[in-house]
PDB file with one MODEL, atoms N, CA, C and O in Angstrom:
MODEL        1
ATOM      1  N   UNK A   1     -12.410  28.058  42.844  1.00  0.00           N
ATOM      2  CA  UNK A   1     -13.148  27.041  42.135  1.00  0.00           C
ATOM      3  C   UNK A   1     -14.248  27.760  41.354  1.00  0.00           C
ATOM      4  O   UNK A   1     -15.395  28.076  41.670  1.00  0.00           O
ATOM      5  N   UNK A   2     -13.397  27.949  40.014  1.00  0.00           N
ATOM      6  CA  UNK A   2     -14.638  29.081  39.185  1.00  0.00           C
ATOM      7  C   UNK A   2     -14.912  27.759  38.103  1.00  0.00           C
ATOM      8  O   UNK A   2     -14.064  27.078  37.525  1.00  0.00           O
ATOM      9  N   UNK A   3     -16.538  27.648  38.045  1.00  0.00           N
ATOM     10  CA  UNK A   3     -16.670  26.639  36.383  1.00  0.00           C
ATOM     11  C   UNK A   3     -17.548  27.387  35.970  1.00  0.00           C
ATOM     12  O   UNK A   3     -18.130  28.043  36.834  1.00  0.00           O
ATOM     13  N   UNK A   4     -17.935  27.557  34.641  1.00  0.00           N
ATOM     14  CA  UNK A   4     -19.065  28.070  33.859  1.00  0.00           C
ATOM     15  C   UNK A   4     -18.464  29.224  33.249  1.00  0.00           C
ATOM     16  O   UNK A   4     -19.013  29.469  32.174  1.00  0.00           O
ATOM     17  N   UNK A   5     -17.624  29.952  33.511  1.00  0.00           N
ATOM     18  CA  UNK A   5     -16.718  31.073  32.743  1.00  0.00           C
ATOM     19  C   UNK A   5     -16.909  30.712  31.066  1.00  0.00           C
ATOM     20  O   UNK A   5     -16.332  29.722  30.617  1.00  0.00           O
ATOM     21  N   UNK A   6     -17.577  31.397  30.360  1.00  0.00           N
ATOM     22  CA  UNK A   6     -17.257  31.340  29.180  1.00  0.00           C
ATOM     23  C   UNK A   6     -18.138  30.384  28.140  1.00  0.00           C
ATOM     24  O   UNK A   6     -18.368  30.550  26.942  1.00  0.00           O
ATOM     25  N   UNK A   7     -18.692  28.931  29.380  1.00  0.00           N
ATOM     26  CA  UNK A   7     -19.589  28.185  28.510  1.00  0.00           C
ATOM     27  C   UNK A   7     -20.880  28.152  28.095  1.00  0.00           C
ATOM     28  O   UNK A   7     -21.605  28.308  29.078  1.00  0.00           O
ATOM     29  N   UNK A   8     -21.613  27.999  26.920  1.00  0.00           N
ATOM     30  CA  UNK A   8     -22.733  28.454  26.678  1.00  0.00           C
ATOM     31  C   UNK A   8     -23.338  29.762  26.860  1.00  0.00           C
ATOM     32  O   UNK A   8     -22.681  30.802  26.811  1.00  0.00           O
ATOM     33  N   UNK A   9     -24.607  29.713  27.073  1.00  0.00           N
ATOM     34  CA  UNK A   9     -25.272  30.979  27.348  1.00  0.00           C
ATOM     35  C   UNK A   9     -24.783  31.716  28.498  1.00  0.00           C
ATOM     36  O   UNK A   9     -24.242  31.106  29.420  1.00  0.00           O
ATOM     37  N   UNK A  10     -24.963  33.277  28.531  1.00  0.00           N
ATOM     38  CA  UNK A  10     -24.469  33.802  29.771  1.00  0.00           C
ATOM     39  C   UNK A  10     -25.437  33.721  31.014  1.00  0.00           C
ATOM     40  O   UNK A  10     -25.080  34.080  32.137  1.00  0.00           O
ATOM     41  N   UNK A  11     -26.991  33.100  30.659  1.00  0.00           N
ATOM     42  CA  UNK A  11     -27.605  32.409  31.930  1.00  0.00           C
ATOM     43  C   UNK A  11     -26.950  31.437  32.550  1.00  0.00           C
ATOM     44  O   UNK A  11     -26.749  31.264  33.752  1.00  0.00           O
ATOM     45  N   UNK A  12     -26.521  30.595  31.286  1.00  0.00           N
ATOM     46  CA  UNK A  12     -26.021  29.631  32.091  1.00  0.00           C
ATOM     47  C   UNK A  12     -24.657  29.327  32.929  1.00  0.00           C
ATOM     48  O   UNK A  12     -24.372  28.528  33.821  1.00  0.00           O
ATOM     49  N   UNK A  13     -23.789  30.564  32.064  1.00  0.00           N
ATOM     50  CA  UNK A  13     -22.847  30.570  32.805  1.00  0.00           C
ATOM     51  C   UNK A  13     -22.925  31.618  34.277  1.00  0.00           C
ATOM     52  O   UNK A  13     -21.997  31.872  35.046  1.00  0.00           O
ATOM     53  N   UNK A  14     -23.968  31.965  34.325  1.00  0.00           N
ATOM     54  CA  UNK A  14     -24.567  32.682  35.721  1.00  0.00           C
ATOM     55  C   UNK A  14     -24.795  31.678  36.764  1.00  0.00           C
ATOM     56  O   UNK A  14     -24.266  31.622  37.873  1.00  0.00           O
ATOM     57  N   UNK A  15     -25.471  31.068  36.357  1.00  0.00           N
ATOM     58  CA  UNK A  15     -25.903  30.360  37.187  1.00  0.00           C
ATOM     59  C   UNK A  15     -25.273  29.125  37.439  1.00  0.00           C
ATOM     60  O   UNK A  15     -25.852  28.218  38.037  1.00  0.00           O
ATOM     61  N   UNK A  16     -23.520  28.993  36.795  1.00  0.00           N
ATOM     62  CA  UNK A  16     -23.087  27.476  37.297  1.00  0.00           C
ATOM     63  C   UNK A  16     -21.792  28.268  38.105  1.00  0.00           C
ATOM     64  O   UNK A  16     -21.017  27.562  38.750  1.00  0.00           O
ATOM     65  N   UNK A  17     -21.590  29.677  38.056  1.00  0.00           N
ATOM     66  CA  UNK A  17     -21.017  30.588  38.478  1.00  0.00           C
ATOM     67  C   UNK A  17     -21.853  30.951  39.989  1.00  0.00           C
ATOM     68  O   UNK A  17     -21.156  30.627  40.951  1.00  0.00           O
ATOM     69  N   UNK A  18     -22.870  31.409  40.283  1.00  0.00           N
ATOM     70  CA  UNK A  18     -23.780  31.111  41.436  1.00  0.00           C
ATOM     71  C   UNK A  18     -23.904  29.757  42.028  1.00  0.00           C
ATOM     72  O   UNK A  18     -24.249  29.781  43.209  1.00  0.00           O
ATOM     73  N   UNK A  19     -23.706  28.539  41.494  1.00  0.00           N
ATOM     74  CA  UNK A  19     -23.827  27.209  42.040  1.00  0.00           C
ATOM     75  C   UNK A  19     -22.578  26.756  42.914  1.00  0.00           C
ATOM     76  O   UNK A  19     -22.437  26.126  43.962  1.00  0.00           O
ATOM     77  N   UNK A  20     -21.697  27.400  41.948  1.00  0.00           N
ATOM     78  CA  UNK A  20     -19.799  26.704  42.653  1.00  0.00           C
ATOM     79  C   UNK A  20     -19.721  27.634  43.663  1.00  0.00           C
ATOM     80  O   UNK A  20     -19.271  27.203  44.725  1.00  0.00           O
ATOM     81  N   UNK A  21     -20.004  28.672  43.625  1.00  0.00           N
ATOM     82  CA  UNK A  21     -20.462  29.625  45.073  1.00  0.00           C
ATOM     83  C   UNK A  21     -20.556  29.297  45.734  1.00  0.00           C
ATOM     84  O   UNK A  21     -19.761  29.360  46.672  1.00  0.00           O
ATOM     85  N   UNK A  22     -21.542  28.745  45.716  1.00  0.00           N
ATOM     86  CA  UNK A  22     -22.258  27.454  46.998  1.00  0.00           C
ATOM     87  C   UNK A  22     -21.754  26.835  47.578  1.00  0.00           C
ATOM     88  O   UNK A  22     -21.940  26.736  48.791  1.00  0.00           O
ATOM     89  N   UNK A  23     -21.052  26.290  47.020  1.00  0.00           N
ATOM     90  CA  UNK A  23     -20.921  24.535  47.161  1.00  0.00           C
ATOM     91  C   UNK A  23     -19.129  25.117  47.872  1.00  0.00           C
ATOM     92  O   UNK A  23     -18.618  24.810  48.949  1.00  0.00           O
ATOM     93  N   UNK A  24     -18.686  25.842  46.977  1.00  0.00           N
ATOM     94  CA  UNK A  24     -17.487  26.421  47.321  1.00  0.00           C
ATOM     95  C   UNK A  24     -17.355  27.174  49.074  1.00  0.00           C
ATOM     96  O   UNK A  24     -16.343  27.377  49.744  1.00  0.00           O
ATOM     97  N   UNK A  25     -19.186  27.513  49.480  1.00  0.00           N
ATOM     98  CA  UNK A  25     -19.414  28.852  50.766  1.00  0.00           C
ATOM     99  C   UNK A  25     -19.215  27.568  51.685  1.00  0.00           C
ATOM    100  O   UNK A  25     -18.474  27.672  52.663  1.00  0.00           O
ATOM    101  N   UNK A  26     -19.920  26.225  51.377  1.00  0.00           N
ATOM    102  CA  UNK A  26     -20.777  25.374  52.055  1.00  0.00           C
ATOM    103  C   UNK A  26     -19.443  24.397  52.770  1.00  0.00           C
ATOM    104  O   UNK A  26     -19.203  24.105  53.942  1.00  0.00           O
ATOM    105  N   UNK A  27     -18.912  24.146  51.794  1.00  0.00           N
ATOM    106  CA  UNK A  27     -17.375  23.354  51.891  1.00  0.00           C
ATOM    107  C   UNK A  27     -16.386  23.838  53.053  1.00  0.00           C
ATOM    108  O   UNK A  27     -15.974  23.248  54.052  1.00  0.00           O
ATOM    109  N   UNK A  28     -16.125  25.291  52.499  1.00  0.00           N
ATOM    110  CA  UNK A  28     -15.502  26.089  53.314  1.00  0.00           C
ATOM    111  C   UNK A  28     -15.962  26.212  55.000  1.00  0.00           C
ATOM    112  O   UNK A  28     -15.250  26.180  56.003  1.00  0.00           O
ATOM    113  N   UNK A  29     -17.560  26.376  54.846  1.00  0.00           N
ATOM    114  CA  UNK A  29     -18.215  25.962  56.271  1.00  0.00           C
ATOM    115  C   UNK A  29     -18.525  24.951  57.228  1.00  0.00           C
ATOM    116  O   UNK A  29     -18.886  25.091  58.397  1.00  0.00           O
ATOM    117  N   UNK A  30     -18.259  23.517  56.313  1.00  0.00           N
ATOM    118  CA  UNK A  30     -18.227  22.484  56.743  1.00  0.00           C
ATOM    119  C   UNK A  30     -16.818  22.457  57.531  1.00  0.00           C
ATOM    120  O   UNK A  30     -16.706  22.147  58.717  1.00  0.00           O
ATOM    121  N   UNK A  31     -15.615  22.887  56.555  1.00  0.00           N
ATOM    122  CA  UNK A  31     -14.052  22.780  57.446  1.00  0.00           C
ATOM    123  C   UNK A  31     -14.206  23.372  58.055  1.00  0.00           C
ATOM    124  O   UNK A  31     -14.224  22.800  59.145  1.00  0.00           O
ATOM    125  N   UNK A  32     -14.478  24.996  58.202  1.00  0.00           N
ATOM    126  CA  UNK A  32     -14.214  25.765  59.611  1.00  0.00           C
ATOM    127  C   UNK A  32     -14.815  24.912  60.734  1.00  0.00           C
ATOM    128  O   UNK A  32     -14.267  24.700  61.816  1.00  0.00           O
ATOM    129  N   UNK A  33     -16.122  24.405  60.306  1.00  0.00           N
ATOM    130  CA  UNK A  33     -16.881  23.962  61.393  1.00  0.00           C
ATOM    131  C   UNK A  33     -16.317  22.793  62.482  1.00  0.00           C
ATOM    132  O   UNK A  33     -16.582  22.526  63.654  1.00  0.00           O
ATOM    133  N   UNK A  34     -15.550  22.331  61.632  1.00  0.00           N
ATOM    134  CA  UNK A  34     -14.797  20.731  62.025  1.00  0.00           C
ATOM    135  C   UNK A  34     -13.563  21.323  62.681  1.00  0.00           C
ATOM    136  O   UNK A  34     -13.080  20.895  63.730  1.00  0.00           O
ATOM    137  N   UNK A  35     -13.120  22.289  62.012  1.00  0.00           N
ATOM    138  CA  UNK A  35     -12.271  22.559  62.831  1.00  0.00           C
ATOM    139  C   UNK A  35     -11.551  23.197  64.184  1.00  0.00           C
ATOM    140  O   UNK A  35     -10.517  23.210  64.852  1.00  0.00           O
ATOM    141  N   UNK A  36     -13.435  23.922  64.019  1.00  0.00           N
ATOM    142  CA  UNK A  36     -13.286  24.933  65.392  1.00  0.00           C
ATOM    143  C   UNK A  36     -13.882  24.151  66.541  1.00  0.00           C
ATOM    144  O   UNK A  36     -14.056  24.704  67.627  1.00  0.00           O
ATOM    145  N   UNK A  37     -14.231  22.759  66.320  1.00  0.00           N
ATOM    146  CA  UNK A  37     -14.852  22.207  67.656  1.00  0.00           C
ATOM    147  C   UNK A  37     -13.936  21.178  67.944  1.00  0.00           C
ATOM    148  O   UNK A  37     -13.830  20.051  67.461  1.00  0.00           O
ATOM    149  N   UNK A  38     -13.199  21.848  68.941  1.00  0.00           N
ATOM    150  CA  UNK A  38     -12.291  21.141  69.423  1.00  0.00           C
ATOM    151  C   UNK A  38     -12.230  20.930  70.720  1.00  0.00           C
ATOM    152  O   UNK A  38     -11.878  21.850  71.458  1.00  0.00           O
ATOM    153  N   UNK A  39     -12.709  19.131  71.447  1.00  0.00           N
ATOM    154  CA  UNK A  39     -13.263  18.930  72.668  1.00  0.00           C
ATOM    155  C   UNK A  39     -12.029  19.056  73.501  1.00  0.00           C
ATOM    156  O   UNK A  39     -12.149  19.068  74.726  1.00  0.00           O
ATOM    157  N   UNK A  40     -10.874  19.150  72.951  1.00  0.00           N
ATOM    158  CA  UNK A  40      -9.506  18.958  74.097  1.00  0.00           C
ATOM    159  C   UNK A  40      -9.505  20.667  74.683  1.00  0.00           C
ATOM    160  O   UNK A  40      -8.826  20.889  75.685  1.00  0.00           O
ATOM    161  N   UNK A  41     -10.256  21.815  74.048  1.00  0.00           N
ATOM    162  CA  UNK A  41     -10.400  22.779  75.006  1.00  0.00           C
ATOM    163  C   UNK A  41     -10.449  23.047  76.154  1.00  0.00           C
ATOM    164  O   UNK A  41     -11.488  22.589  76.628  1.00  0.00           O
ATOM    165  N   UNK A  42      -9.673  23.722  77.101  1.00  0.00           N
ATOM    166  CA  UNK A  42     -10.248  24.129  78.271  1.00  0.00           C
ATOM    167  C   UNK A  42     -10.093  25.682  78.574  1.00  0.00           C
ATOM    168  O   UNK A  42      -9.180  26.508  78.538  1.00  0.00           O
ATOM    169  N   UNK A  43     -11.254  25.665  78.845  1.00  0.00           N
ATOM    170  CA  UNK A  43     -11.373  27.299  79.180  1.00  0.00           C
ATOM    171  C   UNK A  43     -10.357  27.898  80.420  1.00  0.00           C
ATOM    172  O   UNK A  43      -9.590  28.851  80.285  1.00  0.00           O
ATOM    173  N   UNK A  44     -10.504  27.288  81.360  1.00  0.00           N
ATOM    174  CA  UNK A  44      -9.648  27.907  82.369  1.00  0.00           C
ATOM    175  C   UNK A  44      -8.574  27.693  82.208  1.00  0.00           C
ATOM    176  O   UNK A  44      -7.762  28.563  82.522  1.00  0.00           O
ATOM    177  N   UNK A  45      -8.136  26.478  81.665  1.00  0.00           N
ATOM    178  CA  UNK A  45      -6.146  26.651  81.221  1.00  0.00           C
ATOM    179  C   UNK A  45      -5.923  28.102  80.029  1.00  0.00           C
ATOM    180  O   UNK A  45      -4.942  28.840  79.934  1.00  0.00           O
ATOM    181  N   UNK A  46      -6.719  28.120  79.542  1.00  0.00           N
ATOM    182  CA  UNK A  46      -6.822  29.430  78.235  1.00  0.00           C
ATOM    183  C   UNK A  46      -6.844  30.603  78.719  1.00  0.00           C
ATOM    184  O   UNK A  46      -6.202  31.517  78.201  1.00  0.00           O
ATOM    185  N   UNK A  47      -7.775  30.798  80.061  1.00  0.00           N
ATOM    186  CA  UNK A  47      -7.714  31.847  81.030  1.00  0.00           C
ATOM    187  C   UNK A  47      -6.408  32.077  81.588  1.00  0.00           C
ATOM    188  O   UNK A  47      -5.805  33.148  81.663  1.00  0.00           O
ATOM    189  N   UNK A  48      -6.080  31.033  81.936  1.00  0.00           N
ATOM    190  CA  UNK A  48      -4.596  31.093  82.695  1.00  0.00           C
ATOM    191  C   UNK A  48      -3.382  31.657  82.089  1.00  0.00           C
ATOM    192  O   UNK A  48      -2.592  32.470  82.567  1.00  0.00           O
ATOM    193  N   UNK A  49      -3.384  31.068  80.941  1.00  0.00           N
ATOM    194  CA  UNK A  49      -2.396  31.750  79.887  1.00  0.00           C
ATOM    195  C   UNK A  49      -2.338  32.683  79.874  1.00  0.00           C
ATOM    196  O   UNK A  49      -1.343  33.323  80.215  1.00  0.00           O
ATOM    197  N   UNK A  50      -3.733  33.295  79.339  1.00  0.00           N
ATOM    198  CA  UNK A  50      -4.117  34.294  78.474  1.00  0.00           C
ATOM    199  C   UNK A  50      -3.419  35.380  79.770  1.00  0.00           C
ATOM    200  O   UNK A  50      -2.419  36.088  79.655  1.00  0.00           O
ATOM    201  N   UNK A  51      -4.202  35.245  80.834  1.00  0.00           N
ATOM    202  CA  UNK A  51      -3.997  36.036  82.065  1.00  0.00           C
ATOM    203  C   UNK A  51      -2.319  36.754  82.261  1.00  0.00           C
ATOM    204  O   UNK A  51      -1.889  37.897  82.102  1.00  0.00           O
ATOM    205  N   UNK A  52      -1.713  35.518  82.659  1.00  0.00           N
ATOM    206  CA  UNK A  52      -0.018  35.419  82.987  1.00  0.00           C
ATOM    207  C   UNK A  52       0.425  36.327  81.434  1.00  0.00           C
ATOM    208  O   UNK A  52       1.079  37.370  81.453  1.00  0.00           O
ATOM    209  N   UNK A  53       0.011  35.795  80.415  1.00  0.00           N
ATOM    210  CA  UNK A  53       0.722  37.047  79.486  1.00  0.00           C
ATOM    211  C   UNK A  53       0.475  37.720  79.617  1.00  0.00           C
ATOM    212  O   UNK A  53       1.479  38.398  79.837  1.00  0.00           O
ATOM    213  N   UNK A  54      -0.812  38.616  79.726  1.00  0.00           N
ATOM    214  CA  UNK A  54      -1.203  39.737  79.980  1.00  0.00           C
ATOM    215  C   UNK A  54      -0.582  40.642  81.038  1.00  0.00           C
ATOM    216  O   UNK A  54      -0.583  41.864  80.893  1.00  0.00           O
ATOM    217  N   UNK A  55       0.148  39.818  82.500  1.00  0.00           N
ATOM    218  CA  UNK A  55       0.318  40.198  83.567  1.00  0.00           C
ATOM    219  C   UNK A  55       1.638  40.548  82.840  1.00  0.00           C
ATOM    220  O   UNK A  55       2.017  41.719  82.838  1.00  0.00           O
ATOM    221  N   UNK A  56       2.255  39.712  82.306  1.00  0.00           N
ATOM    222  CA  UNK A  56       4.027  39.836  82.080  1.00  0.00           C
ATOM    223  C   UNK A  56       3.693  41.248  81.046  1.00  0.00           C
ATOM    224  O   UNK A  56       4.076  42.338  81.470  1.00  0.00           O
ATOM    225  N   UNK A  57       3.085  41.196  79.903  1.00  0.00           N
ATOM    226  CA  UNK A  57       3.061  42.718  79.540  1.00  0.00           C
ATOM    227  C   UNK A  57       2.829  43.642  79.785  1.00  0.00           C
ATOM    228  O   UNK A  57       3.073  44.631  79.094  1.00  0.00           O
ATOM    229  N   UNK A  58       2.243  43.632  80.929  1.00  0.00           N
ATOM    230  CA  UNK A  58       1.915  44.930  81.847  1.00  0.00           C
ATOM    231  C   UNK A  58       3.204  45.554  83.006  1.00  0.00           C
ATOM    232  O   UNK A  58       3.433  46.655  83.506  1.00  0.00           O
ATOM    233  N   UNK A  59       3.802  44.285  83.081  1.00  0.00           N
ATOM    234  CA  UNK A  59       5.224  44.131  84.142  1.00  0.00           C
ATOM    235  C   UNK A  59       6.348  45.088  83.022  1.00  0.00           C
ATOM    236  O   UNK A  59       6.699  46.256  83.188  1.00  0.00           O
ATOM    237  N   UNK A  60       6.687  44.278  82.033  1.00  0.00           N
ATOM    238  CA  UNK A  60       7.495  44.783  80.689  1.00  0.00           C
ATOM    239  C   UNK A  60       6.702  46.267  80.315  1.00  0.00           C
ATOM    240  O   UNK A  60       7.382  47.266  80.080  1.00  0.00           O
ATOM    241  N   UNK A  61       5.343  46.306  80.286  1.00  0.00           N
ATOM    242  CA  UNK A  61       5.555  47.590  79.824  1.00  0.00           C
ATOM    243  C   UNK A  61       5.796  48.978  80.744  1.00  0.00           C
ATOM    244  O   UNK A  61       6.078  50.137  80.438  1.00  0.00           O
ATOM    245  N   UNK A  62       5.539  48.271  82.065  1.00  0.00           N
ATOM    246  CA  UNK A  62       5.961  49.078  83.446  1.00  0.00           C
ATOM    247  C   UNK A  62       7.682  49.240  83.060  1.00  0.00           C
ATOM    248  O   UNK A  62       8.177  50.227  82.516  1.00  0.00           O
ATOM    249  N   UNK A  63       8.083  48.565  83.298  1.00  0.00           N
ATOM    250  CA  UNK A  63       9.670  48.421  82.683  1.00  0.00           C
ATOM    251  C   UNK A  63       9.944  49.381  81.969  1.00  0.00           C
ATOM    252  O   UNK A  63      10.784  50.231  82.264  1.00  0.00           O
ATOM    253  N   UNK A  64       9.259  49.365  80.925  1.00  0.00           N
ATOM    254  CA  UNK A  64      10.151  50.052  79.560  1.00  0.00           C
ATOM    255  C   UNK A  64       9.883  51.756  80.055  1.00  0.00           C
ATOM    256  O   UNK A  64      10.655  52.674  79.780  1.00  0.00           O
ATOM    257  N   UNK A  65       8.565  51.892  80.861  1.00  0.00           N
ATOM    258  CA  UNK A  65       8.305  53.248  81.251  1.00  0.00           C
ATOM    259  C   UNK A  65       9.620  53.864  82.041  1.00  0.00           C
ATOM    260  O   UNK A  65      10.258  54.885  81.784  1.00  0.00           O
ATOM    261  N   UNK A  66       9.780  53.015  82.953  1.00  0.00           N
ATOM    262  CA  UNK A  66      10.461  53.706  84.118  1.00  0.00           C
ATOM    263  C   UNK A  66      12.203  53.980  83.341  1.00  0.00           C
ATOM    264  O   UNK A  66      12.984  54.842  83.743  1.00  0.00           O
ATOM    265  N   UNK A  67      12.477  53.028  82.209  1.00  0.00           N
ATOM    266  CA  UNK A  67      13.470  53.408  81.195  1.00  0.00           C
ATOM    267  C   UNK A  67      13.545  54.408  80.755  1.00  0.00           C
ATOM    268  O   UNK A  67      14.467  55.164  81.059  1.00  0.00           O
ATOM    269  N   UNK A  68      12.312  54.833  79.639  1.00  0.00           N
ATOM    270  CA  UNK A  68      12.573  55.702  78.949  1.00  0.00           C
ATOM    271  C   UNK A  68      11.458  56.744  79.088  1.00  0.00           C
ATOM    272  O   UNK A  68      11.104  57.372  78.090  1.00  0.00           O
ATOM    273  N   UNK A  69      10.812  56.984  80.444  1.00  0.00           N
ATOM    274  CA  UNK A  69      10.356  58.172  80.846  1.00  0.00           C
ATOM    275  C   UNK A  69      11.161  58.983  81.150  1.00  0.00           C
ATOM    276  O   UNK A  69      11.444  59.203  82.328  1.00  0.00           O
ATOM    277  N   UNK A  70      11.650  59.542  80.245  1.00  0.00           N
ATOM    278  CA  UNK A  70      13.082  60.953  80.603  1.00  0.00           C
ATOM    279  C   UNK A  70      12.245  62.100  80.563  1.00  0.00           C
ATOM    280  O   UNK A  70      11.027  62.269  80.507  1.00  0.00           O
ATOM    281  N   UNK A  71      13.489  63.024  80.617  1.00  0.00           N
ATOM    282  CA  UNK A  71      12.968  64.519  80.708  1.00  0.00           C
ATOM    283  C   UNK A  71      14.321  65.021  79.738  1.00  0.00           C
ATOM    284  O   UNK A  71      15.276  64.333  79.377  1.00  0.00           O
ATOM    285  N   UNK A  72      14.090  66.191  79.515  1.00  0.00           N
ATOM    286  CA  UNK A  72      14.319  66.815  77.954  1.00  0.00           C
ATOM    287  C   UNK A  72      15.860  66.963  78.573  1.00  0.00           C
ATOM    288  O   UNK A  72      16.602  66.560  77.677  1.00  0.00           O
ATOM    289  N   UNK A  73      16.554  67.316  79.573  1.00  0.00           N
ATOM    290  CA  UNK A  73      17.593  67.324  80.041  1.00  0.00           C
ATOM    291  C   UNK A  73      18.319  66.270  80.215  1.00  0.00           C
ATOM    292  O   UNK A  73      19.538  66.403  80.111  1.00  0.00           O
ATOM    293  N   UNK A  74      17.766  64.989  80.515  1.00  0.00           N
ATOM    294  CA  UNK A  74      18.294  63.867  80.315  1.00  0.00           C
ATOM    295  C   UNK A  74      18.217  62.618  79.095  1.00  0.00           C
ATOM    296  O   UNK A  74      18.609  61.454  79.017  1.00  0.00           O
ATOM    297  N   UNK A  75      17.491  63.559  78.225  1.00  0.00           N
ATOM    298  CA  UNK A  75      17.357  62.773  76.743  1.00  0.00           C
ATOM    299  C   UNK A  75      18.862  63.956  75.880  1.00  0.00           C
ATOM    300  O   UNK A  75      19.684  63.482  75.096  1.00  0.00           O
ATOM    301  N   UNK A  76      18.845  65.045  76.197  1.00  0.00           N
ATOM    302  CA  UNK A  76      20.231  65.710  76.160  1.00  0.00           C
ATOM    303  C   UNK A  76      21.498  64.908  76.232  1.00  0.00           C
ATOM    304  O   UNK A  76      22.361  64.612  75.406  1.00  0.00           O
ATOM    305  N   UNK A  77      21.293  64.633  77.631  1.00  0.00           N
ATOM    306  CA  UNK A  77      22.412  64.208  78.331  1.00  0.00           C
ATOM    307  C   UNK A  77      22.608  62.945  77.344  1.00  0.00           C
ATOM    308  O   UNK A  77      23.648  63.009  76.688  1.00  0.00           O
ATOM    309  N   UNK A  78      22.026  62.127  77.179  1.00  0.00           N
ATOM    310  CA  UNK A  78      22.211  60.947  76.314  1.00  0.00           C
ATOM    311  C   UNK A  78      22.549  60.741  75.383  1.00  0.00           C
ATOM    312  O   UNK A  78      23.172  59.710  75.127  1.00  0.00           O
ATOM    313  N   UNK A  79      22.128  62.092  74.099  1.00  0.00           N
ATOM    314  CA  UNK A  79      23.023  62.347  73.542  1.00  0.00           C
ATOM    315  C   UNK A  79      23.871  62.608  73.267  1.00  0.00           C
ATOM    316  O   UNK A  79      24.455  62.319  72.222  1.00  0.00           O
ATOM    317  N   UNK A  80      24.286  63.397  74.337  1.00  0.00           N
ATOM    318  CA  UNK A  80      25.793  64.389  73.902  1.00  0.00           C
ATOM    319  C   UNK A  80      26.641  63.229  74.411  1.00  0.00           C
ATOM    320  O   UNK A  80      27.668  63.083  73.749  1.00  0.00           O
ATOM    321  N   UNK A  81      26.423  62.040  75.790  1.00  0.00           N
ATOM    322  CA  UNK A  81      26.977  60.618  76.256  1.00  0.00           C
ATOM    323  C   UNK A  81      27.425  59.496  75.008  1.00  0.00           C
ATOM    324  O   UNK A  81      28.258  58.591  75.050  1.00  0.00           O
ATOM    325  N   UNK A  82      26.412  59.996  73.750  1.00  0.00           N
ATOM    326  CA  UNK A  82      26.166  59.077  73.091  1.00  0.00           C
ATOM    327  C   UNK A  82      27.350  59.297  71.933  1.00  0.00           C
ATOM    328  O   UNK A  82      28.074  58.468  71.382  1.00  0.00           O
ATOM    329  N   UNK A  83      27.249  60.903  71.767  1.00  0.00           N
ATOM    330  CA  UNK A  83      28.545  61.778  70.216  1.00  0.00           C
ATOM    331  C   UNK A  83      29.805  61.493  71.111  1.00  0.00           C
ATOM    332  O   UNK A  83      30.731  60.923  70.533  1.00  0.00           O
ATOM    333  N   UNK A  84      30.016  61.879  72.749  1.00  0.00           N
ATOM    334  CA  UNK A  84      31.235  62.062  72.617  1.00  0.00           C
ATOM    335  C   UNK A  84      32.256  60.800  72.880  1.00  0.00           C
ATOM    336  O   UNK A  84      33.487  60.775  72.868  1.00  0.00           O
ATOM    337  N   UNK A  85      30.927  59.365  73.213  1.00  0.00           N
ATOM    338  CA  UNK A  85      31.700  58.046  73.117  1.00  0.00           C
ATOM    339  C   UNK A  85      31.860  58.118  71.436  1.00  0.00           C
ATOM    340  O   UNK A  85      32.429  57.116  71.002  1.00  0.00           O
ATOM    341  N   UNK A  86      31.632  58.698  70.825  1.00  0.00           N
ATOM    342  CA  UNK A  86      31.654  57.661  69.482  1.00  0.00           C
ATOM    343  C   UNK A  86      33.127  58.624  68.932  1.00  0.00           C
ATOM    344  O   UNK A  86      33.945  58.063  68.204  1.00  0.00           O
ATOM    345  N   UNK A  87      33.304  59.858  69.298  1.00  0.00           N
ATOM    346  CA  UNK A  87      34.200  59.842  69.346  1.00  0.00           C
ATOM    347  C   UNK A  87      35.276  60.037  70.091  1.00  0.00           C
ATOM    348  O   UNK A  87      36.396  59.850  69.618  1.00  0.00           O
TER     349      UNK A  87
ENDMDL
END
């Protein structure tokens, strides 16, 4: 929301360019504001969530360790498992 580009003096187009600023900062702060207060919040169901995912990615990333923590002999092995299925 640009106005004043181009009209009249370049004070004035300063300053209707500085005004829609405003009004444009103020607007924008009024919605965030409305939108971030939201009484159906609850903190401890948010905790809860937040928690249990956290737990499951720590489970999964335990997982993926005990997968693909190899050793140079058995990242070998996987390959050569891997060329002589293919052919």
């Amino acid at each position: 929301m640009i106005i004043g580009f181009g009209i009249g003096s370049p004070l004035t187009a300063i300053l209707m360019l500085i005004i829609t600023s405003l009004l444009s900062f103020y607007i924008f702060k009024a919605f965030k504001k409305r939108e971030g207060h939201n009484s159906d919040f609850d903190e401890l169901e948010y905790r809860k969530k937040r928690r249990e995912f956290y737990y499951y990615q720590r489970q999964k990333a335990r997982e993926m360790a005990k997968k693909y923590d190899l050793t140079d002999e058995e990242i070998e092995q996987i390959i050569n498992d891997e060329i002589n299925d293919r052919w």
